[in-house]
C-alpha positions in Angstrom: 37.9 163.0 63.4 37.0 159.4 62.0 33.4 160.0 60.1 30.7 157.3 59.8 31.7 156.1 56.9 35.4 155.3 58.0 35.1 151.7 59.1 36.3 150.6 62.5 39.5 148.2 63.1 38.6 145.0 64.3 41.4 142.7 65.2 40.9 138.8 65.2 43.6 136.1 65.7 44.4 134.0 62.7 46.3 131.3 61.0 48.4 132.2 58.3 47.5 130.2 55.2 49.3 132.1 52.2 51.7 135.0 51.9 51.7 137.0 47.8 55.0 139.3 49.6 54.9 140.5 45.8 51.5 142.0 46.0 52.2 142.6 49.8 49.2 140.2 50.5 48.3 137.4 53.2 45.7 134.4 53.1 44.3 134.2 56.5 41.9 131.5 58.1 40.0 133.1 60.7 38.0 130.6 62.4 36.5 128.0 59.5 36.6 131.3 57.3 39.5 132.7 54.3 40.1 136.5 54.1 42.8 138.0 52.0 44.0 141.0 53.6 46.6 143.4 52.4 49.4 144.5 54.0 50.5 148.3 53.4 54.3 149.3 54.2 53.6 151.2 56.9 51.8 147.8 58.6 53.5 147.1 61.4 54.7 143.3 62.0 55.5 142.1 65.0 57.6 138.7 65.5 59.0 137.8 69.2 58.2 141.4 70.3 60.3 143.1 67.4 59.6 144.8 63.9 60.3 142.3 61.4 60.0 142.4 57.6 56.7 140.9 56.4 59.0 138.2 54.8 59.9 136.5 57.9 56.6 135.4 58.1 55.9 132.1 57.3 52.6 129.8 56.1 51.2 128.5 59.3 52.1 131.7 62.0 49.3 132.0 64.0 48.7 135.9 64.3 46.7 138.5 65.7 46.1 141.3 63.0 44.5 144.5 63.2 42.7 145.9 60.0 40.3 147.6 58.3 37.9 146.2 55.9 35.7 148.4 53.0 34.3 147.7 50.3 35.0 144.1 49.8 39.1 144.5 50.3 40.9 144.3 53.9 44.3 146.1 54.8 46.0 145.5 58.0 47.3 147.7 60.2 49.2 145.9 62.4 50.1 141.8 62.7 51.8 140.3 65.6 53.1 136.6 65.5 51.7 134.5 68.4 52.9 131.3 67.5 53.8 128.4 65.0 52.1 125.8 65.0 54.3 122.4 66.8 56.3 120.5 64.1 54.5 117.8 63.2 51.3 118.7 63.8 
């Protein structure tokens, strides 16, 4: 039973800015803001309605993600790829 100090998800939709698949990390503008976010194995990512790899994802994917965010640091639970943005543009 979640307690109150276990912080709700919130999910937003985002642009991808920057992916650290290293430190299992994503640079995300949400809005006119940045949040890094983590991404833990278990994350589930979501391309064209099927579990990819995080590294299929690529800078400029505009995603919804669903995380968690504590004490300054972020970790998603699951991200879903919406949509590139047109070439060109």
């Amino acid at each position: 039973m979640p307690t109150s100090n276990t912080p709700a998800w919130s999910q937003a939709r985002a642009v991808i800015c920057r992916i650290d698949l290293v430190n299992r990390e994503l640079e995300l503008l949400i809005g006119e803001a940045r949040l890094n976010i983590g991404v833990p194995p278990d994350c589930m990512v979501v391309l064209r309605g099927e579990p990819v790899k995080l590294r299929m994802l690529q800078p400029g994917d505009r995603v919804r993600v669903t995380f968690r965010s504590r004490a300054g640091t972020a970790a998603a639970r699951t991200i879903e790829v919406e949509g590139a943005p047109a070439a060109g543009a």
